[in-house]
SERO-4910 file (N, C-alpha, C, O; in steps of 0.05 Angstrom, whole numbers):
BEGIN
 pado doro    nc1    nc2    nc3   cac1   cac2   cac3    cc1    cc2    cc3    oc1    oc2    oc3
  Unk    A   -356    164     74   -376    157     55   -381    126     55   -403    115     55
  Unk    A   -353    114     56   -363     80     58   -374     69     78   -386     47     76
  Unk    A   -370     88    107   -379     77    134   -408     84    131   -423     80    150
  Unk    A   -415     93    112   -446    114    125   -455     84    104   -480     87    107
  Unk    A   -453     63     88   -462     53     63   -460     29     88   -482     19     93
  Unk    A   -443     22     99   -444     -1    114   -455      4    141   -451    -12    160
  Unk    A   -471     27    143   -479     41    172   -510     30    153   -523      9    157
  Unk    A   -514     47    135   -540     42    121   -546      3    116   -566    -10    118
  Unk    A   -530     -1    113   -533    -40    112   -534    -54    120   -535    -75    108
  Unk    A   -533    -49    158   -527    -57    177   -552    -51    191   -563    -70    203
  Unk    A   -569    -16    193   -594    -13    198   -608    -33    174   -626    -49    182
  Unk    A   -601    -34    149   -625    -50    144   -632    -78    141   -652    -89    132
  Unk    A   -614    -86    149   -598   -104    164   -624   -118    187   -643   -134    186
  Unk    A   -612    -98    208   -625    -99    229   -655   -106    229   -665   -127    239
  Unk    A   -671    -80    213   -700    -81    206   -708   -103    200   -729   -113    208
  Unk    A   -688   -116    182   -703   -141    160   -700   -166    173   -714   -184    167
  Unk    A   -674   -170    200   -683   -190    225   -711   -189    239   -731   -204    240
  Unk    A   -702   -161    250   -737   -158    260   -759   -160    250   -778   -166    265
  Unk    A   -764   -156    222   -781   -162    208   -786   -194    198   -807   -201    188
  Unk    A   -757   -216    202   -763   -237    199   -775   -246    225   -798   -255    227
  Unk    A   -760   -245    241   -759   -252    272   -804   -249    279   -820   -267    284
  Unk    A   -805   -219    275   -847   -218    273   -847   -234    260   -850   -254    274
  Unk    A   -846   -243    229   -855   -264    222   -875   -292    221   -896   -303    214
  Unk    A   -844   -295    238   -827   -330    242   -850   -330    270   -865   -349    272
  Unk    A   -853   -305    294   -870   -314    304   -897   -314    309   -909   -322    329
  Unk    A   -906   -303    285   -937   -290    277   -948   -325    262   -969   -338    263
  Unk    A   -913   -333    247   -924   -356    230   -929   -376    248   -950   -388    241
  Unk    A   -915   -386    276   -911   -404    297   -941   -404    307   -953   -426    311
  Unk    A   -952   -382    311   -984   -375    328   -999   -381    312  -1020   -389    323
  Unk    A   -999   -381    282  -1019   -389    269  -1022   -425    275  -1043   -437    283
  Unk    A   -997   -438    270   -991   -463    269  -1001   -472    293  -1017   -490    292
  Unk    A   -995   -465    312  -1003   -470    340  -1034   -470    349  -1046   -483    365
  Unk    A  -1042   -447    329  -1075   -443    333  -1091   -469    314  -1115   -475    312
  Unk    A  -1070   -478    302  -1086   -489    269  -1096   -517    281  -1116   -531    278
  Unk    A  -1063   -521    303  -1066   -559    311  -1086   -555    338  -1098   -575    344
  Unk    A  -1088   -533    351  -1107   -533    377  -1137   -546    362  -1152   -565    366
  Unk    A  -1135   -521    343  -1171   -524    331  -1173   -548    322  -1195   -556    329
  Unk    A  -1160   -566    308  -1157   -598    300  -1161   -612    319  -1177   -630    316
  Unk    A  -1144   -609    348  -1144   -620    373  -1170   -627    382  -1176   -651    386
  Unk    A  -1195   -598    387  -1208   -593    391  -1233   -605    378  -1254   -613    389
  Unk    A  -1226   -604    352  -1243   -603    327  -1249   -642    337  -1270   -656    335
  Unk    A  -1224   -649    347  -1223   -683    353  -1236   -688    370  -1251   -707    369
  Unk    A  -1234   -668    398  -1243   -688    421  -1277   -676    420  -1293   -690    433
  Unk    A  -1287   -656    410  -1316   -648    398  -1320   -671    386  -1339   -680    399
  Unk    A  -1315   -687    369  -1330   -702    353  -1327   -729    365  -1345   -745    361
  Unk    A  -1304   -736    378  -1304   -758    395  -1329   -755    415  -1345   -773    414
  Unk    A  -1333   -738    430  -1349   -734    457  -1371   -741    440  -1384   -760    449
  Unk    A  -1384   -727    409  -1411   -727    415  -1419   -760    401  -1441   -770    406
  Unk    A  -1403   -772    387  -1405   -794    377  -1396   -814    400  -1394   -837    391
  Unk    A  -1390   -812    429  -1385   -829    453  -1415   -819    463  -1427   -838    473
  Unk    A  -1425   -803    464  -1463   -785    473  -1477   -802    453  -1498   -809    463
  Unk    A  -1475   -812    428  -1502   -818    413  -1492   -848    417  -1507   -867    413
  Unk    A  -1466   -849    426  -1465   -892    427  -1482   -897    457  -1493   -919    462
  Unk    A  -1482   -879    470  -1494   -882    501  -1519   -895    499  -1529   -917    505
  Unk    A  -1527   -859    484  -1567   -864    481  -1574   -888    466  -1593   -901    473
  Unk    A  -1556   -895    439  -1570   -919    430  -1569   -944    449  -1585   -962    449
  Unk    A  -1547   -942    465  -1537   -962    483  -1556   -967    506  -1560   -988    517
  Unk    A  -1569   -944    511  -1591   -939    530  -1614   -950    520  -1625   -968    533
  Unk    A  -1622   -943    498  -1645   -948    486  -1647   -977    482  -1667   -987    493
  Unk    A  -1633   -992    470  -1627  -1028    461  -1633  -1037    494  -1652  -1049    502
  Unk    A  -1605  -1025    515  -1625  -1043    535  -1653  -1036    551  -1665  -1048    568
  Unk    A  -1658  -1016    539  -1693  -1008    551  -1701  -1033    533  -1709  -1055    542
  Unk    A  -1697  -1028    512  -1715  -1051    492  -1716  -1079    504  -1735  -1090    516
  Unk    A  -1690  -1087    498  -1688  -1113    517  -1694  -1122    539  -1699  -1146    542
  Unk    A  -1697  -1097    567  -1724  -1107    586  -1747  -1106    587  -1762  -1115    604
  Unk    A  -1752  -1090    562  -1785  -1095    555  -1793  -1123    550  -1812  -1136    560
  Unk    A  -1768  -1135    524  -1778  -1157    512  -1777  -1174    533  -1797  -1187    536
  Unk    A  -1750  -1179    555  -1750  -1195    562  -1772  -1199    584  -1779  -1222    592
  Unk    A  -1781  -1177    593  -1818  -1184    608  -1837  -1193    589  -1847  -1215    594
  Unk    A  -1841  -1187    578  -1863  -1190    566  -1858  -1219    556  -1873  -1235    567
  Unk    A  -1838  -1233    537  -1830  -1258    534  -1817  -1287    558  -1818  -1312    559
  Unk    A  -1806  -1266    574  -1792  -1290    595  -1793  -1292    620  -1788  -1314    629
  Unk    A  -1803  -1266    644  -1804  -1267    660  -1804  -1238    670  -1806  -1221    653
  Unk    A  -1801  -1228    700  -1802  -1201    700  -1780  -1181    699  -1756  -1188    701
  Unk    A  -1788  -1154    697  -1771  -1129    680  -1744  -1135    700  -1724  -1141    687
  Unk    A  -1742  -1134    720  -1720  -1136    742  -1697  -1154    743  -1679  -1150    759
  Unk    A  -1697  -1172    727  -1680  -1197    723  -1674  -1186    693  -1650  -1186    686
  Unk    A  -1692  -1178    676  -1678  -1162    657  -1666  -1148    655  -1651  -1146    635
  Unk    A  -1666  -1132    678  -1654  -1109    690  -1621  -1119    697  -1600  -1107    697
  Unk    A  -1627  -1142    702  -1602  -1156    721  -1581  -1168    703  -1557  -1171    708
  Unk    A  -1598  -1178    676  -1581  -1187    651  -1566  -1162    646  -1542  -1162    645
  Unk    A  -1580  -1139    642  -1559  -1115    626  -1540  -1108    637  -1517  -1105    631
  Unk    A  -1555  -1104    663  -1526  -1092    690  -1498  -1117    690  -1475  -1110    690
  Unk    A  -1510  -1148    689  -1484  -1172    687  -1464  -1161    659  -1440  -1160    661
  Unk    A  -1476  -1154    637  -1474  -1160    608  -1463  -1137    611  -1441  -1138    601
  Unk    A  -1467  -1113    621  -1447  -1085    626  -1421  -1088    636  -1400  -1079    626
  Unk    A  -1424  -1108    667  -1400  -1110    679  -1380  -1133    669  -1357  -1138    676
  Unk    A  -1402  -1148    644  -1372  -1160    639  -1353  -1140    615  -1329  -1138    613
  Unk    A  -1370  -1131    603  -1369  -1114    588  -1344  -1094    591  -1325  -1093    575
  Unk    A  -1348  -1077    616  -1340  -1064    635  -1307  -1066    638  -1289  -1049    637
  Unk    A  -1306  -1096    643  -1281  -1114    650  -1261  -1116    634  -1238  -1114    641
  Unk    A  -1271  -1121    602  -1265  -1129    589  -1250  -1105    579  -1225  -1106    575
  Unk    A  -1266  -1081    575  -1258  -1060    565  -1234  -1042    576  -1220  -1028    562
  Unk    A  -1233  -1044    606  -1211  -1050    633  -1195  -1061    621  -1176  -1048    611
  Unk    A  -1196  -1079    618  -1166  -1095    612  -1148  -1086    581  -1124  -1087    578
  Unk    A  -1172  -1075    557  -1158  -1069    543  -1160  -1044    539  -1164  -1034    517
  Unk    A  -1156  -1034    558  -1160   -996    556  -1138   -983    536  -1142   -968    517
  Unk    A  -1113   -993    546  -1087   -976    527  -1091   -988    500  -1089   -973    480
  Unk    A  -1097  -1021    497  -1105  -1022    463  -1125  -1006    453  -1121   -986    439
  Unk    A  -1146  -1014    459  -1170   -993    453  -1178   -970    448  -1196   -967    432
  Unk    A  -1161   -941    468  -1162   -922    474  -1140   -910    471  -1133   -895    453
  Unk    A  -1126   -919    491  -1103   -894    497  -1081   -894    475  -1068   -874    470
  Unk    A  -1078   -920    461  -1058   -914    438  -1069   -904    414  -1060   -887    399
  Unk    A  -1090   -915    412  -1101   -902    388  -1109   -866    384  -1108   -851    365
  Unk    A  -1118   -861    416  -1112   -829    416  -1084   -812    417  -1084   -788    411
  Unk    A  -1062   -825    427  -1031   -808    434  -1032   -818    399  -1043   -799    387
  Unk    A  -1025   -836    382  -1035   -836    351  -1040   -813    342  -1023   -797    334
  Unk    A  -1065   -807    344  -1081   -789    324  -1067   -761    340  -1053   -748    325
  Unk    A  -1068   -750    368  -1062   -730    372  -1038   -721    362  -1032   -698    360
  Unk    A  -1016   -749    353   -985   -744    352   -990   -728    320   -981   -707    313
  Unk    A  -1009   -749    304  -1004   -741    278  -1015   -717    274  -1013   -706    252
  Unk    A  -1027   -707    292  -1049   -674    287  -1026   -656    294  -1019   -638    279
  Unk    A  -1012   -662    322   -992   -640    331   -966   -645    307   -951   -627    300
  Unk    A   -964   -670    298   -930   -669    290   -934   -670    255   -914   -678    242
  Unk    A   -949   -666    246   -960   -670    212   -950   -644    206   -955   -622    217
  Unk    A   -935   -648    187   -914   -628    173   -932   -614    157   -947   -628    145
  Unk    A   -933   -593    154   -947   -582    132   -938   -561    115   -950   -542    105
  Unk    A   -911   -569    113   -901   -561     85   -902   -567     61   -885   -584     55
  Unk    A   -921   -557     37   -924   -569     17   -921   -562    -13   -932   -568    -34
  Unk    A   -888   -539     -1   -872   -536    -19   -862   -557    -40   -846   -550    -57
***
């Protein structure tokens, strides 16, 4: 009679591992799905806000070889200011790529993947 009570406590026992064990990894996939879509949710809104700095970026120097024909001389040397004013540009932004960029993104991705969200 006592073996069948510790036979019975031991199956349920058992069950109620397995039933933590699904859980623990039903809860892990949610978590895992939660920081992808954040991930995602980041580099979506990075891309289209690096797309609308372009076009305005495009547009200012259209502008500026309009003006600068029409006010200083011809469209082609205007042409030649934006392309100089890009590459120093260019250089500059080269040199400080890991300030600028790359730390500020391993940053934000760290705090999206490693942000505790227990708020027991």
């Amino acid at each position: 009679m006592e073996s069948q009570k510790i036979s019975d406590n031991f199956s349920d026992l058992n069950g109620n591992v397995k039933e933590y064990v699904h859980l623990r990894f039903n809860l892990m996939k949610l978590i895992i799905t939660e920081k992808l879509a954040s991930v995602g949710t980041y580099f979506i809104i990075t891309v289209v806000f690096f797309i609308l700095f372009l076009f305005v970026l495009m547009f200012l120097s259209l502008a500026f070889i309009l003006w600068f024909r029409e006010y200083a001389g011809p469209s082609w040397v205007g042409a030649l200011i934006v392309a100089g004013v890009y590459m120093v540009i260019g250089f500059i932004v080269y040199l400080l790529r890991n300030k600028l960029f790359i730390n500020p993104l391993v940053a934000q991705l760290s705090k999206i993947i490693l942000e505790d969200d227990d708020k027991d």
